[in-house]
C-alpha positions in Angstrom: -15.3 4.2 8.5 -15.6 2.6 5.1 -13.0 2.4 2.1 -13.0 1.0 -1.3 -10.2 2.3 -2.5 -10.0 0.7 -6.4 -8.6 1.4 -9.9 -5.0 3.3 -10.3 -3.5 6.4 -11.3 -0.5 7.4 -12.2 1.7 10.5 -10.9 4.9 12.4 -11.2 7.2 12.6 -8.3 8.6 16.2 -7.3 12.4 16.6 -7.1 11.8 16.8 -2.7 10.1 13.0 -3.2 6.5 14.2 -3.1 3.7 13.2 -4.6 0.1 14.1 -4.9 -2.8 11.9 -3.4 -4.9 11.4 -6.2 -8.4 12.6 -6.0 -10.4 9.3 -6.2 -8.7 8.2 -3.1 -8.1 11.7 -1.2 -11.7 12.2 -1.5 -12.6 9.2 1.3 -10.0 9.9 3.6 -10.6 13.7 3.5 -15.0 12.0 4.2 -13.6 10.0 6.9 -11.4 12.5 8.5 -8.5 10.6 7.9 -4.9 12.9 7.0 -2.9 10.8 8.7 -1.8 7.3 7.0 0.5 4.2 7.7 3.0 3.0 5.2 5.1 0.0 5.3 7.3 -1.6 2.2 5.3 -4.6 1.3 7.6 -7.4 2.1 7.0 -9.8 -0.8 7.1 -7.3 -3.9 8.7 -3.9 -4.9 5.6 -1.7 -3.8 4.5 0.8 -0.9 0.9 -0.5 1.1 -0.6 2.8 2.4 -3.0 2.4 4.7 -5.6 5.0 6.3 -4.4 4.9 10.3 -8.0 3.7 11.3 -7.2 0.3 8.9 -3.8 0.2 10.1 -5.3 -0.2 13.7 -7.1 -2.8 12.9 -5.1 -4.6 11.0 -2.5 -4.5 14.2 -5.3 -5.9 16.2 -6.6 -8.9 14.5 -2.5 -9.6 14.0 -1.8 -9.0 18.2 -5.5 -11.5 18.7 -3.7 -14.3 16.3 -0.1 -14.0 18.2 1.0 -14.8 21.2 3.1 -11.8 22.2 4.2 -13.6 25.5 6.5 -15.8 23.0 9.5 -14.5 22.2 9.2 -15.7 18.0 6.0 -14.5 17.9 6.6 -10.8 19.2 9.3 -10.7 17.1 7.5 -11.2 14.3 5.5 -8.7 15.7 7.8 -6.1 16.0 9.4 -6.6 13.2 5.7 -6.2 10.9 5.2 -3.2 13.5 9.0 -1.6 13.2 8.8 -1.3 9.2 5.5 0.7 9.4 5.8 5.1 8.9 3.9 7.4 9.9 2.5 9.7 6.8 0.8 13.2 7.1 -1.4 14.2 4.0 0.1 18.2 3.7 -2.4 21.2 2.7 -2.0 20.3 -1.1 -3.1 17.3 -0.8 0.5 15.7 -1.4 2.7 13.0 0.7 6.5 12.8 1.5 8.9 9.6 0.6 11.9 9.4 2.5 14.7 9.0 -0.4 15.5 5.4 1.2 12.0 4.7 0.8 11.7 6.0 -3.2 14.6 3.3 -3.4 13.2 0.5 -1.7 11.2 0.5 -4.8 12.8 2.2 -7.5 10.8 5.5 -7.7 13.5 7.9 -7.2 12.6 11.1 -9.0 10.1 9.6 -11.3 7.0 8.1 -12.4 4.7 6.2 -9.6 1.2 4.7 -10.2 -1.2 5.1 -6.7 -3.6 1.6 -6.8 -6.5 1.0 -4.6 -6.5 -2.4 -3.0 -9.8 -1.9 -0.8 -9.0 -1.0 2.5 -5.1 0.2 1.5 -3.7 1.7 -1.5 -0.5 0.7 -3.4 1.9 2.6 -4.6 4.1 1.1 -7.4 7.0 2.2 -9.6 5.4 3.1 -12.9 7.6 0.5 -15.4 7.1 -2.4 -12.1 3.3 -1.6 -12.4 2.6 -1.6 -15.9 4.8 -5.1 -16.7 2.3 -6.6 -13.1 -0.5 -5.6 -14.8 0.6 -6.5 -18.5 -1.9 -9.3 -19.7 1.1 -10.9 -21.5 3.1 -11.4 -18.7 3.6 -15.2 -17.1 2.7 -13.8 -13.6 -0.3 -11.7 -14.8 -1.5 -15.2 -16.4 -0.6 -17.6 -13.2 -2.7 -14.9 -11.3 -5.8 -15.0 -13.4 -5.8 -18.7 -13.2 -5.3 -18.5 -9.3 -8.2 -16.2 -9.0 -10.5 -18.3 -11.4 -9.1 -21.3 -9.5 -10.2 -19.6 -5.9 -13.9 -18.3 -6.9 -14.8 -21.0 -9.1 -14.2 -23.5 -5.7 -16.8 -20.6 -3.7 -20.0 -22.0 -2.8 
């Protein structure tokens, strides 16, 4: 199985904390046979990672290969990547549930949320967070274009 998830769209959520799966991205999962996902708060920034389970699992692996789960640190670590992750079932319509705690981890609560591919995982982002990341004007949309430029200029 192969994703690229890319590009964003932007989505209302329903008064029960649902939202729809946009269509760009539904599309692959519903190729791969994939309805059920993984999601887990990102732990440096106010957004959701979703990830199909197949990427989950491997991501989980090539974390377990580079730990040692026999040290106590380590597993902890571990568990504690492992412990934040929640299981997600696309319904009928094509539509996913947020816990209310987890609308609030990231200040979505019965509003506006943007869906944004990252490759392998999609984001999803309160709409008024997104739109200032993603602002050209902003000091941390221009330190990030000079990262990136600074990171595939030094590629050989």
């Amino acid at each position: 199985m192969e994703y690229s998830f890319v590009g964003n769209t932007g989505v209302k959520i329903d008064d029960s904390g649902r939202l729809v799966v946009p269509a760009q991205f539904r599309k692959q999962l519903e190729r791969n046979g994939e309805l059920l996902l993984v999601l887990r708060k990102n732990p440096s920034s106010d957004y959701l990672d979703i990830y199909p389970k197949s990427e989950w699992d491997k991501e989980m692996e090539i974390i377990s290969g580079k730990l040692n789960l026999l040290n106590r640190k380590e597993y902890d670590a571990y568990m504690r990547y492992t412990a934040t992750g929640k299981l997600l079932e696309i319904d009928k319509n094509g539509r996913i549930l947020l816990s209310k705690d987890i609308q609030e981890s990231i200040h979505i609560e019965g509003g506006d949320a943007y869906f944004v591919g990252a490759t392998k995982k999609i984001a999803i982002w309160a709409k008024a967070e997104f739109e200032n990341f993603i602002s050209e004007d902003s000091e941390e949309a221009i330190g990030l274009d000079e990262l990136l430029q600074e990171k595939l200029s030094n590629k050989e």
